[in-house]
C-alpha positions as CSV (number, residue, x, y, z in Angstrom):
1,X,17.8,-6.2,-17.5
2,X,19.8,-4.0,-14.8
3,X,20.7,-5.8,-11.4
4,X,18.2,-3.1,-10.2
5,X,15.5,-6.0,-11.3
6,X,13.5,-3.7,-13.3
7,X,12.8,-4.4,-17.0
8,X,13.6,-1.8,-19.5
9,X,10.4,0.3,-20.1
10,X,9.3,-0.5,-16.8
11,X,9.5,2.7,-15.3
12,X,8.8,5.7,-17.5
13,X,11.9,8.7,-17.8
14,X,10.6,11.8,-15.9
15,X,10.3,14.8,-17.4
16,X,12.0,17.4,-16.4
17,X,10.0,20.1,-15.4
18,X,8.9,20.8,-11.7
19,X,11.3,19.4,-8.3
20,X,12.8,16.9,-9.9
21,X,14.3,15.1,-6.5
22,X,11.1,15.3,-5.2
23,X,9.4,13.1,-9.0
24,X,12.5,11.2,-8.2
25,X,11.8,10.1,-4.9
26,X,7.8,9.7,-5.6
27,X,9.1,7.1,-7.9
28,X,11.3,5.2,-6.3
29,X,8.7,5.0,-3.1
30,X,5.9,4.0,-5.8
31,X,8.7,0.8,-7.2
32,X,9.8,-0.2,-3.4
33,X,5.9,-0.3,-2.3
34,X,4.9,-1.9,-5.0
35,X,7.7,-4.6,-4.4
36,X,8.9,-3.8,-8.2
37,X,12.2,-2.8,-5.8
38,X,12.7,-5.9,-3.3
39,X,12.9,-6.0,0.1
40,X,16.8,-6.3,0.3
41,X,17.2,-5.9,-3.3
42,X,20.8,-3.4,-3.9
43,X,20.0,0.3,-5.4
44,X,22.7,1.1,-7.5
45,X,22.4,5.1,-8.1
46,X,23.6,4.8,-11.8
47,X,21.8,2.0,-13.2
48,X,18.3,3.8,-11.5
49,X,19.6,7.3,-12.8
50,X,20.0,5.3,-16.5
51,X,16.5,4.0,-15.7
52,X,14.5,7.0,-14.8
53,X,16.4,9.2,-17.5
54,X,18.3,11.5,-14.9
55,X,21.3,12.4,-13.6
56,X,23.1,10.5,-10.5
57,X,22.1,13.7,-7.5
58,X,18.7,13.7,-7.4
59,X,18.8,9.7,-6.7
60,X,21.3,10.3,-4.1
61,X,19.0,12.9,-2.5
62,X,15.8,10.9,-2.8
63,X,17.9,7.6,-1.4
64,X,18.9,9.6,1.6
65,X,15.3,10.5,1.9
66,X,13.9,7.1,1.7
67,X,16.4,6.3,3.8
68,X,15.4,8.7,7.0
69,X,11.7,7.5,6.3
70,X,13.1,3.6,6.9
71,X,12.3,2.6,3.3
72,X,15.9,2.6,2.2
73,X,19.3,1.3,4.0
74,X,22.7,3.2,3.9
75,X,25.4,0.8,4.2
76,X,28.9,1.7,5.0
77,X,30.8,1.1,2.0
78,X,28.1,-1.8,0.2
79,X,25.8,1.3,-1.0
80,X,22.0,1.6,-0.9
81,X,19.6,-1.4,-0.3
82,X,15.6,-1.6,-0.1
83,X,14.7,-2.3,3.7
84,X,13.7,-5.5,5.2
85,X,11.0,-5.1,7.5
86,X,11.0,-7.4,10.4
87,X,8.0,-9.8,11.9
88,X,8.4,-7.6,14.4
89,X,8.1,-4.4,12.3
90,X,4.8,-5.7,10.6
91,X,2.8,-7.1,13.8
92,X,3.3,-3.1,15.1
93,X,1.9,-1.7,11.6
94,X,-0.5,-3.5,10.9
95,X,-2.0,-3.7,14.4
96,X,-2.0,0.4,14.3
97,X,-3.9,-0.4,10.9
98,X,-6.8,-2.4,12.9
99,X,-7.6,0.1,15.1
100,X,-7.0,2.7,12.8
101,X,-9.9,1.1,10.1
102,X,-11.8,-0.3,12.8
103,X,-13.1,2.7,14.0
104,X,-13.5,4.3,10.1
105,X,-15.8,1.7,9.5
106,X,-17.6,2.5,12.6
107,X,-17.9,6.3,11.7
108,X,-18.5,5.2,7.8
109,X,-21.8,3.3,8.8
110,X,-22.9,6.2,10.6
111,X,-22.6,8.6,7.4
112,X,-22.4,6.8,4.2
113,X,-25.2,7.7,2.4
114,X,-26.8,5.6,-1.4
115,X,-24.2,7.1,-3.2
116,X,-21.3,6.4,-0.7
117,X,-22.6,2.4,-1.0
118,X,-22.5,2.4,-4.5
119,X,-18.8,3.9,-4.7
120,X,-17.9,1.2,-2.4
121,X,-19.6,-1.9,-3.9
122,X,-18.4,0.1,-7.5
123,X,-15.3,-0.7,-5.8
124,X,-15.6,-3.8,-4.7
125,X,-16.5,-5.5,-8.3
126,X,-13.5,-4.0,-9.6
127,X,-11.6,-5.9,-6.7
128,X,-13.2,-9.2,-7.5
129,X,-12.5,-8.9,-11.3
130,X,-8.8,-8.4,-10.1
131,X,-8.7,-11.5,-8.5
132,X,-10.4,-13.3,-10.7
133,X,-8.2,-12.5,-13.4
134,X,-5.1,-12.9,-11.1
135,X,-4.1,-9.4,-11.4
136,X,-2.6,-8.7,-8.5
137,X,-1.4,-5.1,-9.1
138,X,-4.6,-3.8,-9.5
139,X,-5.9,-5.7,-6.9
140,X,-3.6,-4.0,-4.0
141,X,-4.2,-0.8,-5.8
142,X,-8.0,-1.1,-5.8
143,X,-7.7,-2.7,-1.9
144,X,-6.5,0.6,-0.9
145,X,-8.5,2.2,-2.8
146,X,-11.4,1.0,-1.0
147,X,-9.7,1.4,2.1
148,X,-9.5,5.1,1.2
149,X,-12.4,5.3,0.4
150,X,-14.3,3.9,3.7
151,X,-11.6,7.0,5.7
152,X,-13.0,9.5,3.4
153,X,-16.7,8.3,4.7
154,X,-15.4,8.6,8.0
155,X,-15.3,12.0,8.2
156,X,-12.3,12.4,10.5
157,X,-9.8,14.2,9.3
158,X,-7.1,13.9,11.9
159,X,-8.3,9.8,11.8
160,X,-7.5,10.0,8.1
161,X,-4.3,11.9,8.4
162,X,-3.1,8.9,10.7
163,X,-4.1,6.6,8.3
164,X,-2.1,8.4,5.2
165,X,0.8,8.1,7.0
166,X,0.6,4.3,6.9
167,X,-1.0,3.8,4.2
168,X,1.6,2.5,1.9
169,X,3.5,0.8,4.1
170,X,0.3,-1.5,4.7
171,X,0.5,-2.2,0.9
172,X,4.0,-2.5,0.7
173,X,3.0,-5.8,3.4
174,X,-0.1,-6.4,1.4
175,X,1.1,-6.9,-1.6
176,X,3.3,-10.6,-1.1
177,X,-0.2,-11.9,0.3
178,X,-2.7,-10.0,-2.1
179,X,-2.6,-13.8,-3.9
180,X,-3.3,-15.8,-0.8
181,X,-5.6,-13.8,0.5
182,X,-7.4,-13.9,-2.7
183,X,-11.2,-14.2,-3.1
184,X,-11.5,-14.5,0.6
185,X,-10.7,-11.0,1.3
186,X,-13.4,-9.4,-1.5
187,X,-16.0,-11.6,0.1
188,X,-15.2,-9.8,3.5
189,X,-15.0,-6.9,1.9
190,X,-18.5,-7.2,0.9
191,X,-20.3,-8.3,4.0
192,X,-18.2,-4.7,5.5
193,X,-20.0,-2.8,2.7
194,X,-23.1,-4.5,3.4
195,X,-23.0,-3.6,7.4
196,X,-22.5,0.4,6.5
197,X,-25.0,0.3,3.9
198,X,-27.3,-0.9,7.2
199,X,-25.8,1.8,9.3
200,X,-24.8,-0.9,11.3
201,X,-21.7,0.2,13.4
202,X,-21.2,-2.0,15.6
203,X,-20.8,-4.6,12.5
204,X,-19.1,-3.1,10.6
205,X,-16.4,-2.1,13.2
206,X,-16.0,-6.0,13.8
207,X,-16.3,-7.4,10.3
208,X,-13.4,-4.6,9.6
209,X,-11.4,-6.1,12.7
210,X,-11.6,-9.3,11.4
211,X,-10.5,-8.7,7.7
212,X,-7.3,-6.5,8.8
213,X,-6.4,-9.4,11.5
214,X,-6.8,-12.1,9.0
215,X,-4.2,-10.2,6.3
216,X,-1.9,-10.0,9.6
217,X,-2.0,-13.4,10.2
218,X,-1.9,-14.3,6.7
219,X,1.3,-12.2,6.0
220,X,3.1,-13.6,9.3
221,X,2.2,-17.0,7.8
222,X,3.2,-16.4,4.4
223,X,6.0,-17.9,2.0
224,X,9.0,-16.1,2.6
């Protein structure tokens, strides 16, 4: 295993075609979101380079990259190391996210039509069958899926562009409570499904409310 954390085969090589700094980076954002990469964890450019089957410069690039976005920090002489977001850090984001979702859900009951329901409660089932198997990858992935989904019913495209540029910071804080959170969140996913299937607005803006405050709390509560 490298000190990187990552078990071989982890991570497929990248092929070589297309901007590779750019396939670099998208992968290394993917591994530090989905906490493969650890908050603090160190990044050492040759042991990633060995993993991802490249040379050492397009890892530099994408580090300094990820590092102007605030995923990654530079340290004089100690090298590259995944960020630690704050309590302070999270309470901002994920308050943004409230409001943010809050009002899609608003807009969503207003414009979701049979086939828009059926996506989400499509969705939904897949989320519960996560849980229940304790798969918590594809539980996070099929959270923001749904998420996604319920912006896309919006049908605000500046609201959505907002949201895409948080989105995978809120699973990168999702993703060390996905477990606790559990079962509970599913069920309140599907009483929010159920109030835009009503075209009930007013609901569904405070069932959606409720379900992004409660992963706040939960992750300022968590395990650390």
């Amino acid at each position: 295993m490298l000190s990187t954390g990552l078990p071989q085969g982890t991570v497929p090589k990248l092929e070589r075609p297309g901007p590779l700094r750019d396939r670099v980076y998208g992968a290394l954002l993917e591994l530090i979101t989905t906490r493969a990469l650890q908050p603090g964890q160190h990044l050492v450019e040759s042991e990633l380079a060995g993993h991802l089957g490249v040379s050492r410069q397009p890892v530099r690039e994408a580090l300094q990259r990820l590092s102007t976005e605030g995923w990654v920090d530079l340290r004089p002489a100690q090298g590259a190391f995944v960020h630690e977001p704050t309590e302070e850090e999270a309470d901002q984001l994920l308050t943004v996210r409230t409001l943010l979702e809050a009002e899609a859900a608003r807009l969503a009951a207003a414009h979701a039509g049979a086939e828009a329901v059926a996506a989400l409660e499509e969705l939904c089932a897949q989320g519960e069958r996560a849980v229940a198997a304790d798969d918590v990858d594809t539980a996070v992935a099929t959270n923001a899926r749904l998420h996604a989904k319920i912006m896309e019913l919006a049908g605000n495209a500046v609201l959505a562009e907002l949201a895409g540029q948080v989105d995978r910071r809120v699973r990168w804080y999702y993703t060390p409570v996905a477990r606790q959170r559990g079962h509970q969140s599913w069920v309140e996913h599907r009483r929010l499904i159920a109030a835009i299937a009503d075209g009930d607005g007013q609901a569904a803006t405070a069932i959606m409310r409720a379900h992004t405050e409660h992963t706040r709390k939960t992750y300022h509560e968590r395990e650390k």
